[in-house]
Each structure stands twice: as structure tokens, then as C-alpha cells.
N, CA, C, O and CB atoms as a CASP TS submission, in Angstrom:
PFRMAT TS
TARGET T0000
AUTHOR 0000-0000-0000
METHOD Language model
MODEL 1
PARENT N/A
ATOM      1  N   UNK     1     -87.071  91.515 -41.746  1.00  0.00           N
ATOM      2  CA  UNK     1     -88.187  91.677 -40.834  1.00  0.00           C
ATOM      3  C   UNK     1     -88.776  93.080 -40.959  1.00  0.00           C
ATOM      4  O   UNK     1     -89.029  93.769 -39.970  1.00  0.00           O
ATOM      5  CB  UNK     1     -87.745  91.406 -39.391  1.00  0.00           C
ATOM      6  N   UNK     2     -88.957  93.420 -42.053  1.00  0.00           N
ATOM      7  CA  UNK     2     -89.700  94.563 -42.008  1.00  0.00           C
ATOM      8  C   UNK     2     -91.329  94.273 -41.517  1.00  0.00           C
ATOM      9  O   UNK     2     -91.996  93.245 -41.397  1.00  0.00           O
ATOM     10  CB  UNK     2     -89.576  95.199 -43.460  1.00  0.00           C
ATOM     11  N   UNK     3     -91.630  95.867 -41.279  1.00  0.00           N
ATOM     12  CA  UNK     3     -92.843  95.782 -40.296  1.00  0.00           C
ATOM     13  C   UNK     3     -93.192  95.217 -38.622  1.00  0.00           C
ATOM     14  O   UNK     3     -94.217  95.224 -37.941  1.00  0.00           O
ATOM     15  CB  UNK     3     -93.584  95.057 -41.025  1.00  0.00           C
ATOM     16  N   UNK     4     -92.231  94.895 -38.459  1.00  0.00           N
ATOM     17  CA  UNK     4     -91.715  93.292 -37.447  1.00  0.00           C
ATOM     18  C   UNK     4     -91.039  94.256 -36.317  1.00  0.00           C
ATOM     19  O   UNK     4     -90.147  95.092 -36.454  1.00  0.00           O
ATOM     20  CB  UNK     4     -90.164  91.800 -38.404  1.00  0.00           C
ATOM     21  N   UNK     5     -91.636  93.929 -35.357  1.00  0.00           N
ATOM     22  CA  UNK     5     -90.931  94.876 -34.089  1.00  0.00           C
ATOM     23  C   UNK     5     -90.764  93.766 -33.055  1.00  0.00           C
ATOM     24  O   UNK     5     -91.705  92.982 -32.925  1.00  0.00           O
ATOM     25  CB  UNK     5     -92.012  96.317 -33.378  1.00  0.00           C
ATOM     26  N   UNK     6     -89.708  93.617 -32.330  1.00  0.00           N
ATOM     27  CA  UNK     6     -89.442  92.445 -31.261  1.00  0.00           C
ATOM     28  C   UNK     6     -89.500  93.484 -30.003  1.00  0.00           C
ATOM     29  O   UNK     6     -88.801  94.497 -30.026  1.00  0.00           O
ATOM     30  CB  UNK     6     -87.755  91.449 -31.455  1.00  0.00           C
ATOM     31  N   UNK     7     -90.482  93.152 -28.750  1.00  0.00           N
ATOM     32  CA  UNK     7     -91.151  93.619 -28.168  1.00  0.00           C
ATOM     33  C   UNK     7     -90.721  93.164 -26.894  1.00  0.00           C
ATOM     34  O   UNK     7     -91.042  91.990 -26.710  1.00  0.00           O
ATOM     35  CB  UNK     7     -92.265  93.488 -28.586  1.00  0.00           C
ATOM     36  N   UNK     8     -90.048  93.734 -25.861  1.00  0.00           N
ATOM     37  CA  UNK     8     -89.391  92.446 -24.051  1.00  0.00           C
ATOM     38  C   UNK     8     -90.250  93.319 -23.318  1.00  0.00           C
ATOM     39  O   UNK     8     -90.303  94.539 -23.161  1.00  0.00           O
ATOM     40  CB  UNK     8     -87.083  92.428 -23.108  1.00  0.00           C
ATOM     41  N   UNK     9     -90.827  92.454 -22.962  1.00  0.00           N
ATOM     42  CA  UNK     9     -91.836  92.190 -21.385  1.00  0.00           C
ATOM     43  C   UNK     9     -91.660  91.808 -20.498  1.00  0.00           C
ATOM     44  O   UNK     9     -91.802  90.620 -20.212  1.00  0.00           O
ATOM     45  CB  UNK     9     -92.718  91.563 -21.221  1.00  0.00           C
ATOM     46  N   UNK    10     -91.049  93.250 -19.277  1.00  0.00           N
ATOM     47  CA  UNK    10     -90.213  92.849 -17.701  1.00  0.00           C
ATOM     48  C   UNK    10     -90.597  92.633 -16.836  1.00  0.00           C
ATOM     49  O   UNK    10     -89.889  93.279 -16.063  1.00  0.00           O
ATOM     50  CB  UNK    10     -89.527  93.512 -17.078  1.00  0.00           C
ATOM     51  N   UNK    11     -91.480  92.002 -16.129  1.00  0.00           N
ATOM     52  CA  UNK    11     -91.787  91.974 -14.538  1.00  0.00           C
ATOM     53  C   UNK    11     -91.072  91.592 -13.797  1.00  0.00           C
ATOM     54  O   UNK    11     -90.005  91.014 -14.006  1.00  0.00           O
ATOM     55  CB  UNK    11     -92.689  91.369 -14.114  1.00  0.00           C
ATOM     56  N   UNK    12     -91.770  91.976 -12.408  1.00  0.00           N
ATOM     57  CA  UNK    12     -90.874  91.469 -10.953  1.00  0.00           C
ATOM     58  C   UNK    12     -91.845  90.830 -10.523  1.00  0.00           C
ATOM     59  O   UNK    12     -93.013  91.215 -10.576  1.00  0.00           O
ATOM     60  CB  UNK    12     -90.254  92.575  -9.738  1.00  0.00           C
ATOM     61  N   UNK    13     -91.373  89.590  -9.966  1.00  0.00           N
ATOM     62  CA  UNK    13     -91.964  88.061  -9.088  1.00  0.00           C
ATOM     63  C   UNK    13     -91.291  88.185  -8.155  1.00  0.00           C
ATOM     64  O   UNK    13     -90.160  88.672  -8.146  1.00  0.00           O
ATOM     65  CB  UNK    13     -91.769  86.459  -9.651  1.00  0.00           C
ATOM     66  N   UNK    14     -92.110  87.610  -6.916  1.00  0.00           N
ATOM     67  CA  UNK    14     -92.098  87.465  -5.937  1.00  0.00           C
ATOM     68  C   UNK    14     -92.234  86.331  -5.564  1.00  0.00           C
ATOM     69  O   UNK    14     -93.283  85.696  -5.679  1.00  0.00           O
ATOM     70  CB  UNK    14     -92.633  88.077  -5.562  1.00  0.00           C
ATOM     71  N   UNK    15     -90.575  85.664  -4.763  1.00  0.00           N
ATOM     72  CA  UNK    15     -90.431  84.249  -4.529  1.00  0.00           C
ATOM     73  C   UNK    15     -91.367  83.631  -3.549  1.00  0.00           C
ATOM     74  O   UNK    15     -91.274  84.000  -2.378  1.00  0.00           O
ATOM     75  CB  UNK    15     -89.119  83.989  -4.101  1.00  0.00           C
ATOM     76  N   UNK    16     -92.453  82.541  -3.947  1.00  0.00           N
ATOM     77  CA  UNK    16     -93.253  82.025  -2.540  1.00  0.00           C
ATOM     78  C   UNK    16     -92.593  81.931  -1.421  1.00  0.00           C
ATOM     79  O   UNK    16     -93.101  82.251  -0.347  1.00  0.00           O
ATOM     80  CB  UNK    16     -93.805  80.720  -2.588  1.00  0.00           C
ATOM     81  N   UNK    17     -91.209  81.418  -1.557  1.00  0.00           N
ATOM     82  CA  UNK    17     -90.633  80.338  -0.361  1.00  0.00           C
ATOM     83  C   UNK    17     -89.789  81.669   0.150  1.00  0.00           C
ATOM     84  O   UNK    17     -89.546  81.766   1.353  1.00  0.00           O
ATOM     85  CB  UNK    17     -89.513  78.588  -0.936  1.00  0.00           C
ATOM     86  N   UNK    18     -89.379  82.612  -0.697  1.00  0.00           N
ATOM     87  CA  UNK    18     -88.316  82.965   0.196  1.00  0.00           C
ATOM     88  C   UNK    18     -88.144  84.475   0.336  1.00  0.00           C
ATOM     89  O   UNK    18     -87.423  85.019   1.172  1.00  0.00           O
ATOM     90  CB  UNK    18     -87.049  82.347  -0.272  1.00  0.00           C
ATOM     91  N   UNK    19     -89.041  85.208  -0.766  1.00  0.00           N
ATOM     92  CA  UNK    19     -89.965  86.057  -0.404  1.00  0.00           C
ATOM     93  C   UNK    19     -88.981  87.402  -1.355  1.00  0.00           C
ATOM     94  O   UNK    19     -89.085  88.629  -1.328  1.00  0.00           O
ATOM     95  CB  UNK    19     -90.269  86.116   1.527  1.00  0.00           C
ATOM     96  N   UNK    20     -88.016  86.442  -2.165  1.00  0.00           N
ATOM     97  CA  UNK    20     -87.206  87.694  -3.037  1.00  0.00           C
ATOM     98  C   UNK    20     -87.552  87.787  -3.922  1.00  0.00           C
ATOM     99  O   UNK    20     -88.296  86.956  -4.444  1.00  0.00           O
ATOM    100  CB  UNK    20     -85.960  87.761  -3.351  1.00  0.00           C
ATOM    101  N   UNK    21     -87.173  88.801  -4.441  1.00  0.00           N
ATOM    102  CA  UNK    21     -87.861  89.335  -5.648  1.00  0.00           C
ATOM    103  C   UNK    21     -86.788  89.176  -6.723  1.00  0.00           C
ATOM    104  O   UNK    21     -85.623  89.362  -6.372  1.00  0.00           O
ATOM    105  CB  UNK    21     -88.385  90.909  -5.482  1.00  0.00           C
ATOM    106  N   UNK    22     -87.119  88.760  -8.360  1.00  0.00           N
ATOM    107  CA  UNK    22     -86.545  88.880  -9.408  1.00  0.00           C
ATOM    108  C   UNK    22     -87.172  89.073 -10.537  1.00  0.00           C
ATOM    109  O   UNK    22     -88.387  89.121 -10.344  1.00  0.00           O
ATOM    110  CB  UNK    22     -85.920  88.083  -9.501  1.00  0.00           C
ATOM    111  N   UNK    23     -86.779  89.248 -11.987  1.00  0.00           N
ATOM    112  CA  UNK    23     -86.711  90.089 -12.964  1.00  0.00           C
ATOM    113  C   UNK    23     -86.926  89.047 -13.692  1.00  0.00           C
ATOM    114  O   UNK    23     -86.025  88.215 -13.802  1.00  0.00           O
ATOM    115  CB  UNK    23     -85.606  90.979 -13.189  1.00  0.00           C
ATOM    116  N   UNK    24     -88.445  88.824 -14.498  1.00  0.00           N
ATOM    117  CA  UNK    24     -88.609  87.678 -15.783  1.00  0.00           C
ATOM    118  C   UNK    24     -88.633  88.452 -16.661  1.00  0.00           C
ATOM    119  O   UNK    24     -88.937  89.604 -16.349  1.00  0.00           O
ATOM    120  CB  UNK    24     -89.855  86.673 -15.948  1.00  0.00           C
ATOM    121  N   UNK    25     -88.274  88.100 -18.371  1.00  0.00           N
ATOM    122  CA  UNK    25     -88.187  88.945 -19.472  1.00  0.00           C
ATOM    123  C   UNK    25     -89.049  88.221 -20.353  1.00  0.00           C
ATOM    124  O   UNK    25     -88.677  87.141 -20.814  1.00  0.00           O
ATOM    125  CB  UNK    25     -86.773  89.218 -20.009  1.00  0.00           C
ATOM    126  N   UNK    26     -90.107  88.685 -20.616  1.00  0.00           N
ATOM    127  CA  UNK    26     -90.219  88.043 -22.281  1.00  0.00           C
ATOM    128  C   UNK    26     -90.602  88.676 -23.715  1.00  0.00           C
ATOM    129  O   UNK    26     -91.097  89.752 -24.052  1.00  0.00           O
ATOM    130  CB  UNK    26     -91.225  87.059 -22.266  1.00  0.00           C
ATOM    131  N   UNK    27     -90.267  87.821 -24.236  1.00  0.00           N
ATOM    132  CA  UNK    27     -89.928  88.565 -26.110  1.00  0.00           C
ATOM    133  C   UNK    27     -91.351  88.208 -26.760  1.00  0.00           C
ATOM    134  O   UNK    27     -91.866  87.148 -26.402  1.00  0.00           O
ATOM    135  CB  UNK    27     -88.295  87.499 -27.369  1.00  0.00           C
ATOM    136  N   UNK    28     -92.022  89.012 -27.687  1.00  0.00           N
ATOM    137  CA  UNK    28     -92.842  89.529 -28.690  1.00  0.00           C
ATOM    138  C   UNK    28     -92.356  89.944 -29.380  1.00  0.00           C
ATOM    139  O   UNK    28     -91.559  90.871 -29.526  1.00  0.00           O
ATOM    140  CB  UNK    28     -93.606  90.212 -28.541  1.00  0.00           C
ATOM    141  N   UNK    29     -93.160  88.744 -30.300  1.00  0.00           N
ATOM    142  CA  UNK    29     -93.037  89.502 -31.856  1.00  0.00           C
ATOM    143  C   UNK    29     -94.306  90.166 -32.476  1.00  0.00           C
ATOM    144  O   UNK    29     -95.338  89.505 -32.589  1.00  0.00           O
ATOM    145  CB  UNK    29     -92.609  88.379 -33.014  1.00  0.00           C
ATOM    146  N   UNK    30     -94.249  91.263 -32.815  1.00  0.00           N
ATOM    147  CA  UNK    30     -95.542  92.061 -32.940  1.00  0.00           C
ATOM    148  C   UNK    30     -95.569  92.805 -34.083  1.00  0.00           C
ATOM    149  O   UNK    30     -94.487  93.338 -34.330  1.00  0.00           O
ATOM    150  CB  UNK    30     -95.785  92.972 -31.845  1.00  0.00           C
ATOM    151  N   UNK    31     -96.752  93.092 -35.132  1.00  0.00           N
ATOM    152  CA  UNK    31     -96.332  93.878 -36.485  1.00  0.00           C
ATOM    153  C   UNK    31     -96.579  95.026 -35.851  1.00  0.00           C
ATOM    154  O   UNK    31     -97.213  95.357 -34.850  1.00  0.00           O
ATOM    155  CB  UNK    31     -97.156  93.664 -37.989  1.00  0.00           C
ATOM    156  N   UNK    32     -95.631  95.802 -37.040  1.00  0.00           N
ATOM    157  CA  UNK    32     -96.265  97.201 -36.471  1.00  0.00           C
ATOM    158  C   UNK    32     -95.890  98.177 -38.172  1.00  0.00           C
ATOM    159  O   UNK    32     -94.918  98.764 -38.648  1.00  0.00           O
ATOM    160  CB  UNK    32     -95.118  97.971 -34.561  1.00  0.00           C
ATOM    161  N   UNK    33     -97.527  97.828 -38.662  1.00  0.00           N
ATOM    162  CA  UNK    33     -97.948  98.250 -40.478  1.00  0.00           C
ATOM    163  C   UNK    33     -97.504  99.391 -40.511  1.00  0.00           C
ATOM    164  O   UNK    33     -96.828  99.379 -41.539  1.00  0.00           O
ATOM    165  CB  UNK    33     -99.627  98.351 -41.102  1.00  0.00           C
ATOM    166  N   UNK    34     -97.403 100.661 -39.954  1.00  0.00           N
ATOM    167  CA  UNK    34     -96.669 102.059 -40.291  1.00  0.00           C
ATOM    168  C   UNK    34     -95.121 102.393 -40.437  1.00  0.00           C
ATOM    169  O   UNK    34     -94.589 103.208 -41.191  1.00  0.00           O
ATOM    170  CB  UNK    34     -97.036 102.913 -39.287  1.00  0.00           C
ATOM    171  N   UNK    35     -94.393 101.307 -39.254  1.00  0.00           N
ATOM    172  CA  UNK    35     -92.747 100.809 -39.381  1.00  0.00           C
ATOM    173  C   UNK    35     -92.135 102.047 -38.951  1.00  0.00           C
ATOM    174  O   UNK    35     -91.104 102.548 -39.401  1.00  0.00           O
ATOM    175  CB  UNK    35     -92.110 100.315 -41.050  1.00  0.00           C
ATOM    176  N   UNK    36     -93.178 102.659 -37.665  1.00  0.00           N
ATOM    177  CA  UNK    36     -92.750 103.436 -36.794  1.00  0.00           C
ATOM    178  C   UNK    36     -91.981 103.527 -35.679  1.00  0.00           C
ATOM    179  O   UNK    36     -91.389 104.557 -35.358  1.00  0.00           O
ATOM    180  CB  UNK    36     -93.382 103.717 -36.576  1.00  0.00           C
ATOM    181  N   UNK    37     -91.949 102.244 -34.910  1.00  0.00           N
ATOM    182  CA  UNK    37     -91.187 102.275 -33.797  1.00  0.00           C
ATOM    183  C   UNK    37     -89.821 101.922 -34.005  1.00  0.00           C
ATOM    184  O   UNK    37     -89.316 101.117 -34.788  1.00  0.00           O
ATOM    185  CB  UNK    37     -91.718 101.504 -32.872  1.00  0.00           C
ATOM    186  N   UNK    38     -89.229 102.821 -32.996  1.00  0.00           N
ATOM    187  CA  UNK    38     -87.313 102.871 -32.992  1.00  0.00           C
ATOM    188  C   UNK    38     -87.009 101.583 -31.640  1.00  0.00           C
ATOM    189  O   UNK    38     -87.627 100.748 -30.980  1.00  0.00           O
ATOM    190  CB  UNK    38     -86.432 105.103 -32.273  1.00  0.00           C
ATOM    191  N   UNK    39     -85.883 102.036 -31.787  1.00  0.00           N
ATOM    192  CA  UNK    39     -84.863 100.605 -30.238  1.00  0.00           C
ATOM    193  C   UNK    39     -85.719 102.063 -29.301  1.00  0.00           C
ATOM    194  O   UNK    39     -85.960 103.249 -29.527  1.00  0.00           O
ATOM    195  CB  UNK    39     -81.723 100.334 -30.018  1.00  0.00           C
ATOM    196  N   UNK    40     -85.890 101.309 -28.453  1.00  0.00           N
ATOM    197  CA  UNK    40     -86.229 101.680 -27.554  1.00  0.00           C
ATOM    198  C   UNK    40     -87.658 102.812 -26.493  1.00  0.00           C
ATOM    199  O   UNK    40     -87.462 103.304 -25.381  1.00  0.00           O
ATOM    200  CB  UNK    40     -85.286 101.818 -27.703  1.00  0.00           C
ATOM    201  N   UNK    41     -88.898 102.914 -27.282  1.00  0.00           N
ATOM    202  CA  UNK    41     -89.495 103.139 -27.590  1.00  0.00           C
ATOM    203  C   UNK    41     -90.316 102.345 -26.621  1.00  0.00           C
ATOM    204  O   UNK    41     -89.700 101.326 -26.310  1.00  0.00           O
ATOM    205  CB  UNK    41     -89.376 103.212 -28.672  1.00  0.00           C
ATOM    206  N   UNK    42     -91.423 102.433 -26.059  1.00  0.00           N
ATOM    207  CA  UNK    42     -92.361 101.794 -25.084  1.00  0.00           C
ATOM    208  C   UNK    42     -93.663 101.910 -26.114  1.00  0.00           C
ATOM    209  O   UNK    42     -94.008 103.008 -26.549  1.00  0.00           O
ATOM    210  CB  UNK    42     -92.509 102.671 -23.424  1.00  0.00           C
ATOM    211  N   UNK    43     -94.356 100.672 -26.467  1.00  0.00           N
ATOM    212  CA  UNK    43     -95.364 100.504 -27.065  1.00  0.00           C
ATOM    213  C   UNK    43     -96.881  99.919 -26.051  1.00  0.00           C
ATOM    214  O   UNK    43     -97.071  99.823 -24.838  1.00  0.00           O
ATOM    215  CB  UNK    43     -94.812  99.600 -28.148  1.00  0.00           C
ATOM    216  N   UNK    44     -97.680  99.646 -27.187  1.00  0.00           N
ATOM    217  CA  UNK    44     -98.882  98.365 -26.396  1.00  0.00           C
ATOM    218  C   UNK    44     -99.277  97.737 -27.223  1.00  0.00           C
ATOM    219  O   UNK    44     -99.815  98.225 -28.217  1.00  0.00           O
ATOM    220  CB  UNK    44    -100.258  98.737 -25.644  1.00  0.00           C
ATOM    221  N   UNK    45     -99.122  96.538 -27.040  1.00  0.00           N
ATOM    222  CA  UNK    45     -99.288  95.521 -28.021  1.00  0.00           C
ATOM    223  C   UNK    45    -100.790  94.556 -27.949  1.00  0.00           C
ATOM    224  O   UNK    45    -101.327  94.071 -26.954  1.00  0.00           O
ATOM    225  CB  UNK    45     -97.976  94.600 -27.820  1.00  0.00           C
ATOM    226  N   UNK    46    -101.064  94.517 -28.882  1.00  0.00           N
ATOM    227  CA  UNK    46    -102.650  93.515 -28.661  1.00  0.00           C
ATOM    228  C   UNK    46    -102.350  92.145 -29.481  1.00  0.00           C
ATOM    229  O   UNK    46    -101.761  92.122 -30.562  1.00  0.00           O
ATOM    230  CB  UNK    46    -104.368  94.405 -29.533  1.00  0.00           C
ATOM    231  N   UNK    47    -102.917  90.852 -28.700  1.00  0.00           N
ATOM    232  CA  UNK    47    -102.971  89.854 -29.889  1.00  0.00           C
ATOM    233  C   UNK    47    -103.939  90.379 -31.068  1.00  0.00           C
ATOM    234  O   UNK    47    -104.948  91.081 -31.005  1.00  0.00           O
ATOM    235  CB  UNK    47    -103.529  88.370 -29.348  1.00  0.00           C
ATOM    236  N   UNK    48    -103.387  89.891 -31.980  1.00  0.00           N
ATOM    237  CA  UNK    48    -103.811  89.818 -33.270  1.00  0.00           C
ATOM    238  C   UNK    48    -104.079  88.167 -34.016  1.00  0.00           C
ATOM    239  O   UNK    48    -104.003  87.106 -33.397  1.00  0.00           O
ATOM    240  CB  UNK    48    -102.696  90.652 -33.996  1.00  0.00           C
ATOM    241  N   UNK    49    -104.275  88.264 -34.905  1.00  0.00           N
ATOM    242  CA  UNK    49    -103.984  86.673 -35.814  1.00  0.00           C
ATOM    243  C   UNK    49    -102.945  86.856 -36.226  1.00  0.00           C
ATOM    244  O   UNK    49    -102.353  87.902 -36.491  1.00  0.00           O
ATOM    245  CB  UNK    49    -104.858  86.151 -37.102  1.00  0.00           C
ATOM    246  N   UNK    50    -102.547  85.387 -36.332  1.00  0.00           N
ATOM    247  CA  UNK    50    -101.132  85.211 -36.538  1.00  0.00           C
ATOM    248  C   UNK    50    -100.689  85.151 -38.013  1.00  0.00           C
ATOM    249  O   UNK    50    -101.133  84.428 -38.905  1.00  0.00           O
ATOM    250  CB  UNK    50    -100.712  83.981 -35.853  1.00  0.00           C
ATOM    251  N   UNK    51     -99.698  86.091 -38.066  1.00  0.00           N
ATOM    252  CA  UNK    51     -98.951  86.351 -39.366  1.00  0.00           C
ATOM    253  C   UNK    51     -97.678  85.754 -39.999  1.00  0.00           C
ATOM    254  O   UNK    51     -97.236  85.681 -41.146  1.00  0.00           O
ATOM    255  CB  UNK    51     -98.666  87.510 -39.309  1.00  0.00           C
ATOM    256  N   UNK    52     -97.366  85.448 -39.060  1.00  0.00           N
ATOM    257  CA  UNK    52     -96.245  84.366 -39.359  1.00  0.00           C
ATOM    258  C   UNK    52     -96.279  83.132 -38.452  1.00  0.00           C
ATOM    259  O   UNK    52     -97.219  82.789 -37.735  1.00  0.00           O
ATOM    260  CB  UNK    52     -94.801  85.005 -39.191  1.00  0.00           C
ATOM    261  N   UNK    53     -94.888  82.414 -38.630  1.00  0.00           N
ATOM    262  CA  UNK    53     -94.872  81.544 -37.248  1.00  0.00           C
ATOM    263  C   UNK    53     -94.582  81.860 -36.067  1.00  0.00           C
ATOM    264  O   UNK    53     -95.051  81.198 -35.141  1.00  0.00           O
ATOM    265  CB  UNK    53     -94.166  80.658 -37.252  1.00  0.00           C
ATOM    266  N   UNK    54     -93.785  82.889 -35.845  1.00  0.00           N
ATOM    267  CA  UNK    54     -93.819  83.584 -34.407  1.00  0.00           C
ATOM    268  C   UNK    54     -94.382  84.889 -33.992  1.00  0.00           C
ATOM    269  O   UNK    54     -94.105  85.412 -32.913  1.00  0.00           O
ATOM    270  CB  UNK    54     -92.607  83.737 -34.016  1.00  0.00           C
ATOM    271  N   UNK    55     -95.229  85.436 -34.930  1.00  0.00           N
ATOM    272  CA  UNK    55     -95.665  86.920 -35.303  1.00  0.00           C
ATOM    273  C   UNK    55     -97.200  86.728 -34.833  1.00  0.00           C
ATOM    274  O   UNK    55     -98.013  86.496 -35.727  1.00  0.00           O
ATOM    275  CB  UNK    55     -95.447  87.413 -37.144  1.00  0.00           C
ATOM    276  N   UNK    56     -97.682  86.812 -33.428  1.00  0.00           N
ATOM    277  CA  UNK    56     -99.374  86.618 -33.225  1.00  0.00           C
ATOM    278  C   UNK    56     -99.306  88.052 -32.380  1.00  0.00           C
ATOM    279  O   UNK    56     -99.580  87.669 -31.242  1.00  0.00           O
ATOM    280  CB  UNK    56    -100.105  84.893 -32.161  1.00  0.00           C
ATOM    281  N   UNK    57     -99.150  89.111 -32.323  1.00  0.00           N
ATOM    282  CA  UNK    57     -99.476  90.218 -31.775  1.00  0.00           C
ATOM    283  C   UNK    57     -99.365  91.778 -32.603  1.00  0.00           C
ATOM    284  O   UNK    57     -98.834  91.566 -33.693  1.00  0.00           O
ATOM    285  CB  UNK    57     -98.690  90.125 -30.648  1.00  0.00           C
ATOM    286  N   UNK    58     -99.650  93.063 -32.455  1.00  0.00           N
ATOM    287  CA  UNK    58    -100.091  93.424 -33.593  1.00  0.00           C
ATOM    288  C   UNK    58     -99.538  94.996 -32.232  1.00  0.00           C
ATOM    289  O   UNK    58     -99.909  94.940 -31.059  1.00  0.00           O
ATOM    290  CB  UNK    58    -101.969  92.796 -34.457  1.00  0.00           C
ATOM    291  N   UNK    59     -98.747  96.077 -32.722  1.00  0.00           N
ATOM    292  CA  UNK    59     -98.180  97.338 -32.129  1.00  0.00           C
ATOM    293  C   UNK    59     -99.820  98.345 -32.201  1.00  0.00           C
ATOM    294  O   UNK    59    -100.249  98.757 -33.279  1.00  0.00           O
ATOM    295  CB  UNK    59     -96.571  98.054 -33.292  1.00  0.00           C
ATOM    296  N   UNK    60    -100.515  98.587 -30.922  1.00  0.00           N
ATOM    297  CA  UNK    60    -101.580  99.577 -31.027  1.00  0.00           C
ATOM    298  C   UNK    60    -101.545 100.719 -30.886  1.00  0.00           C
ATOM    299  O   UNK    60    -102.283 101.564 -31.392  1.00  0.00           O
ATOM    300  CB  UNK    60    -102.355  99.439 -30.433  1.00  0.00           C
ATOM    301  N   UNK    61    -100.367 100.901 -29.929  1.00  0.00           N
ATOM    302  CA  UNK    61     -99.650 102.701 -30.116  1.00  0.00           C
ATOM    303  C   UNK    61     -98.294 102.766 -29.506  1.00  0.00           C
ATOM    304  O   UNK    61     -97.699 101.816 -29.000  1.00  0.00           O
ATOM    305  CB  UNK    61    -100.623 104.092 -29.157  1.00  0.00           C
ATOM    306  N   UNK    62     -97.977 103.687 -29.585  1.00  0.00           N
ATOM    307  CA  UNK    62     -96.473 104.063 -29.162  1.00  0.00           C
ATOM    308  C   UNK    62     -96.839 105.020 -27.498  1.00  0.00           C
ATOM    309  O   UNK    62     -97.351 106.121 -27.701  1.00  0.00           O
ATOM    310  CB  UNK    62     -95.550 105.307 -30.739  1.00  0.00           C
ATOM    311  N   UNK    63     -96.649 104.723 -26.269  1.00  0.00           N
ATOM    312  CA  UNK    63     -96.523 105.335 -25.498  1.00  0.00           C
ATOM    313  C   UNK    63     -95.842 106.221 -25.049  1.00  0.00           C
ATOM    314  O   UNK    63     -96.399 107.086 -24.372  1.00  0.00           O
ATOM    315  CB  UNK    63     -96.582 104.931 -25.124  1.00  0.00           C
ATOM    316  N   UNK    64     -94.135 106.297 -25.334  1.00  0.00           N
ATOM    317  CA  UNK    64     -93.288 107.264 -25.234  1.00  0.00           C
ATOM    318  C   UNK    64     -92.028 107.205 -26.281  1.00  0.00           C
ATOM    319  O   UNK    64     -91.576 106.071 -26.437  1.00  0.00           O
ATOM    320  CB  UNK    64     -92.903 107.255 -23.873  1.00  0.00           C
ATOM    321  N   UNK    65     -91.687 107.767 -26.678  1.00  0.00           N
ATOM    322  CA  UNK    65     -90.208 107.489 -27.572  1.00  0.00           C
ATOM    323  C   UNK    65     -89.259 107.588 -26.909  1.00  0.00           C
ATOM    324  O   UNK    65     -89.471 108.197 -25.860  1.00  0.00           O
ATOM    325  CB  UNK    65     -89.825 108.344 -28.677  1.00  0.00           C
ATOM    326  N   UNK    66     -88.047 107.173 -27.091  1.00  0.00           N
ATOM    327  CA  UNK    66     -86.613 106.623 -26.748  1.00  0.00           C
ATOM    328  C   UNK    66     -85.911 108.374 -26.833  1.00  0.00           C
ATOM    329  O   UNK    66     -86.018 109.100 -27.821  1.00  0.00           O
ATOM    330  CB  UNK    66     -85.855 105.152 -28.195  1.00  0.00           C
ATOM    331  N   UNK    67     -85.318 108.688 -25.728  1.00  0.00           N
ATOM    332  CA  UNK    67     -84.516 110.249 -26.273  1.00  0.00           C
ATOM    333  C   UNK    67     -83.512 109.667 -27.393  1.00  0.00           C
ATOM    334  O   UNK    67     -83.118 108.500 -27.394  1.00  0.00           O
ATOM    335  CB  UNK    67     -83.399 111.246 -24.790  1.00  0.00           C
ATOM    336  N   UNK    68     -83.182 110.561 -28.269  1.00  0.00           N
ATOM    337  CA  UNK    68     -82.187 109.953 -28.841  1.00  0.00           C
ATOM    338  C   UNK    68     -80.661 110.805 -28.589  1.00  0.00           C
ATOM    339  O   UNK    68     -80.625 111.966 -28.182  1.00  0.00           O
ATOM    340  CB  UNK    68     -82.642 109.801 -30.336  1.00  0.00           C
ATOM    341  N   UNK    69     -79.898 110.293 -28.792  1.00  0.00           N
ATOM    342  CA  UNK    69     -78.271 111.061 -28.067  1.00  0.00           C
ATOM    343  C   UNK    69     -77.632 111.332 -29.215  1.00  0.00           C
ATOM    344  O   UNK    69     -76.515 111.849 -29.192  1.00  0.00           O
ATOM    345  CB  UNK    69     -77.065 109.993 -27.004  1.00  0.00           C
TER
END
């Protein structure tokens, strides 16, 4: 998977009925042509056309980098 960055998208929902709150995750697969981004790294991703079969979004910048230890 080069070029290929897998991308999790966290929000918090808010239960109609019962008014609690929890944590949905979801996964993107997104290119990213320079093969700049590290684990952990906060990006923004735009659809793009699709490049593979699960690959329809495309890395537009890097917002913050990951400290590294």
C-alpha cells in the first residue's frame, strides 16, 4: 500500500431516546502522492476519484504531526 494512508474518523452521537453520548469510528482510505504522513498525524482528506476499490479520497494537508518518543 504504498502512497495509501488509512484515515479513522471519530465522532460523538447523541442518543435520541436516552440522551447518552458515544464514540462512532470510521476508516478511509485516502492517497496521499508525496508518502508523507506518519501513524498518527491529523490530516484533511477530500473525495477524489476512485483509485482503487476502496481508495475514493485523496490526503489535502497534514494539520499537525504525531510527537514522536
Amino acid at each position: 500500500m504504498t502512497k495509501t494512508v488509512v484515515v479513522q474518523v471519530e465522532r460523538v452521537i447523541r442518543d435520541p431516546r436516552y440522551g447518552r453520548y458515544s464514540k462512532r469510528s470510521a476508516r478511509f482510505m485516502a492517497h496521499d502522492e508525496k508518502d508523507q504522513c506518519r501513524v498518527g498525524d491529523r490530516v484533511v482528506i477530500a473525495e477524489a476519484r476512485p483509485m482503487s476499490r476502496r481508495k475514493r479520497w485523496a490526503v489535502r494537508s497534514i494539520v499537525s504531526r504525531a510527537e514522536r518518543v
